[in-house]
C-alpha positions in Angstrom: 37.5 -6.9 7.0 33.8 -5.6 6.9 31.6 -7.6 9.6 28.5 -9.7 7.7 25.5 -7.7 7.7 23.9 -10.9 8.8 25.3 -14.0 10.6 23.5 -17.3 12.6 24.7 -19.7 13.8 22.7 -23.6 14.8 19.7 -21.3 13.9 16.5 -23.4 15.2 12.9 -22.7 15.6 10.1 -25.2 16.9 6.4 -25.2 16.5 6.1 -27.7 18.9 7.6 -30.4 18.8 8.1 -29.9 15.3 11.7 -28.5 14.4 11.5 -26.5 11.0 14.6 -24.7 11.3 17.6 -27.2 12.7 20.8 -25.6 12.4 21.1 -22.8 10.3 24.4 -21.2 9.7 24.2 -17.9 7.2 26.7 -15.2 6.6 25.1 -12.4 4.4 28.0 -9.7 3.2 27.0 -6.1 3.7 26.7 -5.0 0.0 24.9 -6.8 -2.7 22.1 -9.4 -3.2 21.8 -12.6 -1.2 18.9 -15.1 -2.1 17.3 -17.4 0.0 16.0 -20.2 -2.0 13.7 -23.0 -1.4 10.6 -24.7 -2.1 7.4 -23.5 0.0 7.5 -24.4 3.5 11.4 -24.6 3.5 11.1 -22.5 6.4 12.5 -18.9 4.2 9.6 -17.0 5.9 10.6 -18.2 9.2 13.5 -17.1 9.0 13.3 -13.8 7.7 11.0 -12.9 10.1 13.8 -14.1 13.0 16.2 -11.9 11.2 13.5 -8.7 11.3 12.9 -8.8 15.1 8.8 -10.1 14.2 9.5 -13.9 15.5 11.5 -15.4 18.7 14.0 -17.9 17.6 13.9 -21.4 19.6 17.7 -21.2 20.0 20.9 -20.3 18.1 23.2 -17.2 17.6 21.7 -14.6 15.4 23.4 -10.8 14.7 22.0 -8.3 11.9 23.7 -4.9 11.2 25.7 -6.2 14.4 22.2 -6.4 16.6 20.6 -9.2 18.6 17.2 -8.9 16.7 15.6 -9.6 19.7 16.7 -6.7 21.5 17.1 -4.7 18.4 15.5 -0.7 18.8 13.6 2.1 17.0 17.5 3.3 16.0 18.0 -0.6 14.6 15.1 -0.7 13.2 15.2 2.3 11.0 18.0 1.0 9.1 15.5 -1.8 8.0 13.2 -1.9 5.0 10.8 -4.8 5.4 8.6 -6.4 2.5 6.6 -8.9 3.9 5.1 -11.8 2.1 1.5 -10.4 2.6 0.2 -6.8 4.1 -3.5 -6.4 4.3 -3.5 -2.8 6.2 -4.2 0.5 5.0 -7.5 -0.2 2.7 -8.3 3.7 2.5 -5.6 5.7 2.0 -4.5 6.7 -1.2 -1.1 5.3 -2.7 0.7 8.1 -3.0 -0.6 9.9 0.3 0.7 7.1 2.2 3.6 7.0 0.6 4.8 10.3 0.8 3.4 10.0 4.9 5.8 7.3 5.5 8.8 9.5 3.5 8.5 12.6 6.2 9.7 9.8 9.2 12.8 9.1 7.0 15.9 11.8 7.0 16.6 11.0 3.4 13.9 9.3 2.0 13.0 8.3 -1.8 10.8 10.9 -3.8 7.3 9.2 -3.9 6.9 10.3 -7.5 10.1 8.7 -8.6 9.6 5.3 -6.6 6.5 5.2 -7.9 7.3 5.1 -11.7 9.5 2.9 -10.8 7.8 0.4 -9.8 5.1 1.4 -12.6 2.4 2.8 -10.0 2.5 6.2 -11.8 -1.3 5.8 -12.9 -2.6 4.3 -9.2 -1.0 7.1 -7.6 -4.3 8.3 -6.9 -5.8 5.2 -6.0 -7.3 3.6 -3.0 -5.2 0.9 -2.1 -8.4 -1.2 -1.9 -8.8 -0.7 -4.9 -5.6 -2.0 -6.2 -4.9 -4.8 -7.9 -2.9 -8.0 -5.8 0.4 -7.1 -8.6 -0.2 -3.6 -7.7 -0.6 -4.1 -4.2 3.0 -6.2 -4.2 4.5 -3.3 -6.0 3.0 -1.0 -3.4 4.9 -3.2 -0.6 8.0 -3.1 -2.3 7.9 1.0 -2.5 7.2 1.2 1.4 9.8 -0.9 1.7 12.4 1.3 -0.1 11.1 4.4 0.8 12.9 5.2 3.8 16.8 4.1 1.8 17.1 1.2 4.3 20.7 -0.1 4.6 18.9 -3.4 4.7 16.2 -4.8 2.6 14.6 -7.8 3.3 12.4 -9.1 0.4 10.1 -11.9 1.1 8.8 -13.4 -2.2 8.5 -9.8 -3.8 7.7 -10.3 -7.2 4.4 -12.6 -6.3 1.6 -11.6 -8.6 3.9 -9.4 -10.7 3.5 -9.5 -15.0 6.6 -10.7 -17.0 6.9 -6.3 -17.5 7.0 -5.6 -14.0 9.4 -8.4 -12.9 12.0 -7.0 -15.3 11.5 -3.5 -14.2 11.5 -4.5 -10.7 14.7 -6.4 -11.4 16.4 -4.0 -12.4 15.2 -1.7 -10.1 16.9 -4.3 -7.5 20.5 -4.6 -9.1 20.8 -0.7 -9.3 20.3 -0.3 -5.5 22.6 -2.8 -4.4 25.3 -2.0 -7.4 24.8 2.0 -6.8 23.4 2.6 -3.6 25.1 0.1 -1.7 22.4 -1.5 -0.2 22.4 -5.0 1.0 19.3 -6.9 0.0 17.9 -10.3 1.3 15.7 -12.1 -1.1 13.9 -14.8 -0.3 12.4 -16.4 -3.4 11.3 -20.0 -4.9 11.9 -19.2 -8.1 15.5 -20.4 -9.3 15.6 -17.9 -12.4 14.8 -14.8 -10.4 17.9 -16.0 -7.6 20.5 -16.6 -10.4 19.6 -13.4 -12.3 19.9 -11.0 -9.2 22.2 -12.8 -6.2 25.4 -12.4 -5.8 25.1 -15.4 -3.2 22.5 -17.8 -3.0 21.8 -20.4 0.1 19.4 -23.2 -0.4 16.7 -24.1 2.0 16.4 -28.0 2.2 15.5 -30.3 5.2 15.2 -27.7 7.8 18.6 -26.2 7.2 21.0 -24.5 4.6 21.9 -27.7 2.3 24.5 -25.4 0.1 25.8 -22.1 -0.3 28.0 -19.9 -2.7 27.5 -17.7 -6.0 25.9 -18.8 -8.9 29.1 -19.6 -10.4 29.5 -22.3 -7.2 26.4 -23.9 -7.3 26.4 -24.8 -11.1 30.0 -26.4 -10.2 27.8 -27.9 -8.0 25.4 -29.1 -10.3 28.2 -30.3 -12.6 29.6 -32.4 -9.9 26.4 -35.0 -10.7 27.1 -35.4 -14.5 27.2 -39.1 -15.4 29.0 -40.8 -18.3 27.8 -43.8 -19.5 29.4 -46.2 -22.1 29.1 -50.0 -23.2 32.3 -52.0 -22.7 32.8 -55.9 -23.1 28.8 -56.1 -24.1 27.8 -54.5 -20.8 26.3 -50.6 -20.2 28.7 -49.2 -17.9 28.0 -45.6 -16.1 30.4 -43.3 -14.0 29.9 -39.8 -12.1 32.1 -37.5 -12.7 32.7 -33.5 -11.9 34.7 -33.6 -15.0 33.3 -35.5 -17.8 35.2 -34.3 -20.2 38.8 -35.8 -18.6 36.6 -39.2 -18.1 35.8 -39.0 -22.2 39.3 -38.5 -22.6 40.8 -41.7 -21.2 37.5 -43.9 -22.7 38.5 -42.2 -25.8 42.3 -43.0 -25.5 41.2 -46.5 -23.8 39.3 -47.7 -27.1 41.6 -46.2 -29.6 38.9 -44.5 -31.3 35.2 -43.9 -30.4 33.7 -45.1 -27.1 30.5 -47.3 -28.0 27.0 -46.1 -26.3 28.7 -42.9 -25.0 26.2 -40.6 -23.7 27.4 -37.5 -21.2 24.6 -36.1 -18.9 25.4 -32.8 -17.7 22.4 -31.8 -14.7 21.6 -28.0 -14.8 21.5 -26.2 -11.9 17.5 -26.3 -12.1 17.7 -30.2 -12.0 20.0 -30.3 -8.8 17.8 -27.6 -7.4 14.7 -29.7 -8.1 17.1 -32.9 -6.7 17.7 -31.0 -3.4 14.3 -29.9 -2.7 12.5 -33.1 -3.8 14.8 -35.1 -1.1 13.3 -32.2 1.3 9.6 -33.1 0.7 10.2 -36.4 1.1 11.5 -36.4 4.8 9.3 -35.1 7.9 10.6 -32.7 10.1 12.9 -33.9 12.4 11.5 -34.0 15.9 13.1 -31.8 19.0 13.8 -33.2 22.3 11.1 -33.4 24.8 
């Protein structure tokens, strides 16, 4: 059985006194997409950045391509391909200069040119990155990122700033290196549409720790899990949840010989148990660590 290309376990990190990561238990299979998902200030970026070796975690068991990120090496870290949420460096050099720079420290790296249309940078090639756009400066991030053919690719909020256009092509740009290269990808990512589209697992961020797990197929089980039925009986509303509404309609149905009065059937979407999860997030403080 192939080893996780990422594992924690009671992952925590404190600012403080102030515990924004309490627990955190992730198993990320080597191959494919996995999306982090939560609101802002979930704590994604904090934990990314423990996964990439850039933060010290407060505590907590933590292995990535089978490495302690904390002692990880240059040899580790070559296998990496890091997109970080922001990157301010390199004003003056010119996008494809620096590009091609960073391909000659790879031993098979991604043709600039190629990467570049991909990611629709074609006509800023020659470009200052200065004088780049903030969509255009994203896209820029997410070629570095690739152009080394990491065997991992973390992906912090990539498609910030991006047009409806490039978010498809950069989409699809995603699913074709994890279905044809092989390449597992973490995505962290608030948006629910963009997780669902391109994960094959998703783990969601709430309260300082991962409050569910599993594919997309899982979680809108999950979702379905909430749906309510409600009815009037003997002059009264009544209202029952249910994960399977349909066998509850069923026995109302044969229970009143005929149709059920006031019979209304709420399925929740995966969006509204998404926006259920992280609302009850905002709504609690952090919880405190031990003095």
């Amino acid at each position: 059985m192939t080893d996780p290309a990422i594992r924690t376990r009671d992952l925590r990190m404190r600012y403080g006194r102030a515990e924004v990561l309490r627990g955190v238990d992730l198993d990320v299979p080597a191959g494919g997409v996995f999306a982090l998902l939560g609101p802002n200030g979930a704590g994604k970026t904090t934990t990314i950045e423990i996964l990439e070796g850039f933060r010290r975690r407060s505590s907590g068991e933590v292995a990535v391509l089978g490495a302690d990120p904390d002692e990880g090496g240059a040899a580790w870290r070559a296998r990496l391909g890091i997109v970080l949420q922001d990157w301010r460096d390199h004003p003056r050099w010119k996008v494809r200069q620096l590009l091609a720079h960073l391909a000659e420290f790879h031993p098979r790296p991604h043709d600039p040119d190629e990467l570049l249309a991909a990611l629709g940078l074609t006509e800023q090639a020659g470009k200052t990155i200065r004088d780049l756009s903030g969509g255009q400066r994203r896209r820029l991030d997410v070629a570095l990122g690739l152009v080394g053919r990491p065997e991992l690719l973390f992906l912090d909020e990539p498609t910030t700033g991006f047009d409806p256009r490039a978010r498809r092509e950069f989409h699809d740009l995603i699913e074709r290196l994890a279905r044809e290269d092989g390449m597992t990808i973490l995505l962290t990512t608030h948006d629910l549409a963009e997780a669902e589209r391109l994960a094959d697992r998703i783990a969601i961020l709430a309260g300082c720790r991962v409050a569910v797990t599993g594919t997309p197929r899982d979680l809108a089980a999950f979702a379905r899990a909430g749906s309510r039925v409600r009815w009037t009986e003997d002059g009264a509303p009544r209202e029952a949840r249910t994960p399977d509404p349909s066998a509850l309609v069923w026995e109302l149905h044969r229970r009143f010989g005929g149709p059920v009065p006031g019979l209304e059937v709420h399925r929740p979407s995966l969006e509204e148990s998404y926006l259920d999860l992280t609302r009850t997030a905002d709504d609690t403080e952090p919880v405190k660590a031990a003095a």
